[in-house]
N, C-alpha and C positions, 0 to 999 in steps of 0.2 A: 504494500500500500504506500503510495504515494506521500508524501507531507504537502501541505500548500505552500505556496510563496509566499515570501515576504511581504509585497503586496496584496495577497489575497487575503492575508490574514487581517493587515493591518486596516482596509478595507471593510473590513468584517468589524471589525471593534469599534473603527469611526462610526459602523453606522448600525451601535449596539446592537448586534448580530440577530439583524431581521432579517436577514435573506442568506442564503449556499453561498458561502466562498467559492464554491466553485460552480455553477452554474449562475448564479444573481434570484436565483427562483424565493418570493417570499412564501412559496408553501411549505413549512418546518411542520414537523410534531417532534414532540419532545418526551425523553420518559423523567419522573420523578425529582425533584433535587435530594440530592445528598448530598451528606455534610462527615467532615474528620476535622475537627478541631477548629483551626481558622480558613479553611477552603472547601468548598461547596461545589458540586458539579455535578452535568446531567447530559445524555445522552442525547441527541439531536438527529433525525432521519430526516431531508430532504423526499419531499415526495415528489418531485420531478424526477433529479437524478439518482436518487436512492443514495446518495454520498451520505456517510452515517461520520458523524465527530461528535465530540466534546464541547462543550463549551465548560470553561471552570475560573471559578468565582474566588477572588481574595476578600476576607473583612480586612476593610482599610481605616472604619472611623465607625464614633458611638455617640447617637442622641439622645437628650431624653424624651420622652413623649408623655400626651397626657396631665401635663402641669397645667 
């Protein structure tokens, strides 16, 4: 399996990965999130090309809420 390019990826992230880095298709389905400590991440099927990836998630910051 392939990896994407560097622009494809980078791509993908400018445009908070709504659409297949490798075909541009915004038809995704996704399975679950899961989490291990501080990163979180979840499987991602394009239904055009069938291309399956990852996308995976950092905690970078913490608010409060409900005050």
């Amino acid at each position: 399996m392939d990896d994407f390019t560097a622009a494809q990826k980078q791509t993908y992230l400018d445009n908070s990965g709504n659409h297949c880095p490798k075909c541009n298709s915004q038809e995704l389905s996704s399975g679950s999130l899961e989490t291990d400590g501080t990163q979180a991440w979840r499987n991602i099927t394009c239904e055009d090309c069938n291309e399956e990836f990852t996308d995976i998630y950092k905690l970078v910051d913490v608010e409060r809420y409900g005050i």
